[in-house]
C-alpha positions as CSV (number, residue, x, y, z in Angstrom):
1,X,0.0,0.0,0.0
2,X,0.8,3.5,-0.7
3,X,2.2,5.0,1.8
4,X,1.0,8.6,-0.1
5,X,-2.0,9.6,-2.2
6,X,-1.5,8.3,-5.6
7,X,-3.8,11.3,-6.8
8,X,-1.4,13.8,-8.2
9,X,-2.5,12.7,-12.1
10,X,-6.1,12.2,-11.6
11,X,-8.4,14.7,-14.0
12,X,-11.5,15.4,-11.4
13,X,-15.2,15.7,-13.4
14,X,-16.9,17.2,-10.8
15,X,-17.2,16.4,-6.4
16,X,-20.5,14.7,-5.3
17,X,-19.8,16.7,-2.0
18,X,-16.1,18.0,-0.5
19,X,-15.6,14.4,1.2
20,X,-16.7,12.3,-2.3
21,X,-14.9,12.6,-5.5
22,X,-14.9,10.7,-8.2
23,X,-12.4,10.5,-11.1
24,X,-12.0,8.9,-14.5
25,X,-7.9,7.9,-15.5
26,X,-7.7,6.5,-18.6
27,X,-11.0,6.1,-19.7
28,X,-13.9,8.1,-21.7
29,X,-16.1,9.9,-18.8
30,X,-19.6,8.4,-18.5
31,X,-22.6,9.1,-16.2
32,X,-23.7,6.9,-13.1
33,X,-26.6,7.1,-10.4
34,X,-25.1,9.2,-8.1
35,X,-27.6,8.5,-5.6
36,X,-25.0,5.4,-4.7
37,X,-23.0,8.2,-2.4
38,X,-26.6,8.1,-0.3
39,X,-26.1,4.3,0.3
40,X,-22.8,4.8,1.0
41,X,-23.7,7.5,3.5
42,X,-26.1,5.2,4.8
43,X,-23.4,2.4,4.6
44,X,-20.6,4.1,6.7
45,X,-23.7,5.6,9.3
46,X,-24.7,2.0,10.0
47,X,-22.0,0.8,10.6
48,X,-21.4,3.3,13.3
49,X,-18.1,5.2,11.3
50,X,-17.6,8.7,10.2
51,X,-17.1,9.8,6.8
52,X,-14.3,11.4,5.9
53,X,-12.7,11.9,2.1
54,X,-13.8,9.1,-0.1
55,X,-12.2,9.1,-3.7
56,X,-14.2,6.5,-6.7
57,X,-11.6,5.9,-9.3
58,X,-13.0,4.7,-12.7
59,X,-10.1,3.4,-14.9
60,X,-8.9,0.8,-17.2
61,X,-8.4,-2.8,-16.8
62,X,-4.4,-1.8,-17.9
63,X,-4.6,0.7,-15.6
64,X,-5.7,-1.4,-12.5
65,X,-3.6,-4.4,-13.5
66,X,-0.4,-2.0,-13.3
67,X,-1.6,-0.8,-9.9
68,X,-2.2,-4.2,-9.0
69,X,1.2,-5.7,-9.1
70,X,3.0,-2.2,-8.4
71,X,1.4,-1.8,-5.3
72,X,-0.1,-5.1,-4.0
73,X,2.5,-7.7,-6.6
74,X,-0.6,-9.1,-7.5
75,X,-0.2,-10.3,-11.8
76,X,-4.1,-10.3,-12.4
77,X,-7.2,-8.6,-12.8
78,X,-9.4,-7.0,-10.5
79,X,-12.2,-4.9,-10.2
80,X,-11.6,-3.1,-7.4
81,X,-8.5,-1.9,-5.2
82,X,-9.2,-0.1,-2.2
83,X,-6.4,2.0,-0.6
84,X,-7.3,2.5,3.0
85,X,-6.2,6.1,4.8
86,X,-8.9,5.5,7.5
87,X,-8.1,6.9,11.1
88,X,-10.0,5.5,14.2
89,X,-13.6,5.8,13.1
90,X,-13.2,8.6,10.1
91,X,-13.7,6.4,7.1
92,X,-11.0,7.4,4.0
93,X,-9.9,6.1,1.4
94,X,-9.5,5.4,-2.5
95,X,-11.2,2.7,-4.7
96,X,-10.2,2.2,-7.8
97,X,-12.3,0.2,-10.0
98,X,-11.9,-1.3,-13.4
99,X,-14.9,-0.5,-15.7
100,X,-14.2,-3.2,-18.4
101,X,-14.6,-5.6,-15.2
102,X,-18.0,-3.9,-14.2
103,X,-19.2,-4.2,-17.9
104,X,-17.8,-7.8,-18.0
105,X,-18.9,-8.8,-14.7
106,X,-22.9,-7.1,-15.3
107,X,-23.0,-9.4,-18.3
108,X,-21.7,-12.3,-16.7
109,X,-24.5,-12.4,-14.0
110,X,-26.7,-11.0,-15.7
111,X,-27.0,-7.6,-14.2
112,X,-27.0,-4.0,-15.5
113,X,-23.9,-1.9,-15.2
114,X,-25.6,0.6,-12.7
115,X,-26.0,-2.4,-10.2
116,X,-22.7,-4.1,-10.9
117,X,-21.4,-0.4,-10.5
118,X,-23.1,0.0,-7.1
119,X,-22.4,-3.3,-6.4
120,X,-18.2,-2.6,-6.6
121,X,-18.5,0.9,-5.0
122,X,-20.3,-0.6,-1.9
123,X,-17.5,-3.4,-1.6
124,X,-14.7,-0.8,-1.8
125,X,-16.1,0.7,1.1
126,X,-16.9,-2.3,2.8
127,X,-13.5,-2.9,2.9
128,X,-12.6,1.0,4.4
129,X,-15.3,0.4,7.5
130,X,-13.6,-3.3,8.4
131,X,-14.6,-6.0,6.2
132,X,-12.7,-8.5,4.6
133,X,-13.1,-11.5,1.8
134,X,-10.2,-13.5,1.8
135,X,-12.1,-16.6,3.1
136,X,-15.6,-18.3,2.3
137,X,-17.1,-17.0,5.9
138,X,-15.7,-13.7,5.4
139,X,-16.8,-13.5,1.5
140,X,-20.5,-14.3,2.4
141,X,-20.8,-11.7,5.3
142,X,-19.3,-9.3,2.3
143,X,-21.6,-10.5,-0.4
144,X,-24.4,-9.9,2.5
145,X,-23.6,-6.9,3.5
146,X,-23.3,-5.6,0.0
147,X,-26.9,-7.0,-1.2
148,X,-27.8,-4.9,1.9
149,X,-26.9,-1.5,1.5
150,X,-27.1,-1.7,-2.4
151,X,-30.8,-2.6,-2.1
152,X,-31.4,0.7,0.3
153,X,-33.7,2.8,-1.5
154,X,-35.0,0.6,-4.5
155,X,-38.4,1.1,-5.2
């Protein structure tokens, strides 16, 4: 992990709020549901943290693959990294996320890209408030917890 905010190079579109950015690097810019910050409001409130700077980083497969085995010597693909800068309760943190692995991954299961989206911005900062995946136990409180907070506010 970084031991510095890889954020020097990013080109911002425009701040949800001062604490949420979201970026695109090396992509075309495209348009999402921003109501996914109110989740992850609601996310980080019930699971009694504080929110502090949250950055969504929309990228390329190449781009993530590179910051995958620069920073974590991982040789693979992903569809998200999360770099964690949280301090005691104060959620922060950046989460990259590939979009060719959202589109991929929305088709796979059959899903759209707005929930696949949601879906891989909710894990990111499942990860920031404590949670892990590395096991089966651990994956299914994760996939739980991420049905949970995605489904807040579906009609």
């Amino acid at each position: 992990m970084p031991a510095f905010r890889i954020c020097s190079t990013w080109n911002i579109l425009k701040p949800k709020k001062m604490n949420k950015n979201f970026f695109f690097e090396n992509i075309k810019e495209f348009s999402f549901d921003e109501n996914v910050f109110t989740k992850i409001e609601a996310l980080i409130f019930n699971e009694n943290k504080k929110e502090g700077e949250l950055s969504f980083v929309f990228c390329s497969d190449a781009y993530l693959l590179k910051m995958n085995i620069d920073y974590l010597k991982h040789d693979f693909y992903t569809d998200v990294i999360t770099f964690d800068y949280t301090e005691g309760d104060i959620i922060s943190g950046d989460v990259f996320i590939s979009i060719e692995r959202i589109k991929e991954n929305a088709e796979k299961y059959n899903v759209s890209f707005e929930n696949e989206l949601q879906r891989v911005m909710i894990h990111g900062v499942l990860h920031l408030v404590g949670y892990k995946d590395k096991t089966e136990e651990e994956l299914k409180q994760m996939r739980e917890k991420e049905s949970q907070y995605l489904n807040i506010l579906k009609n």
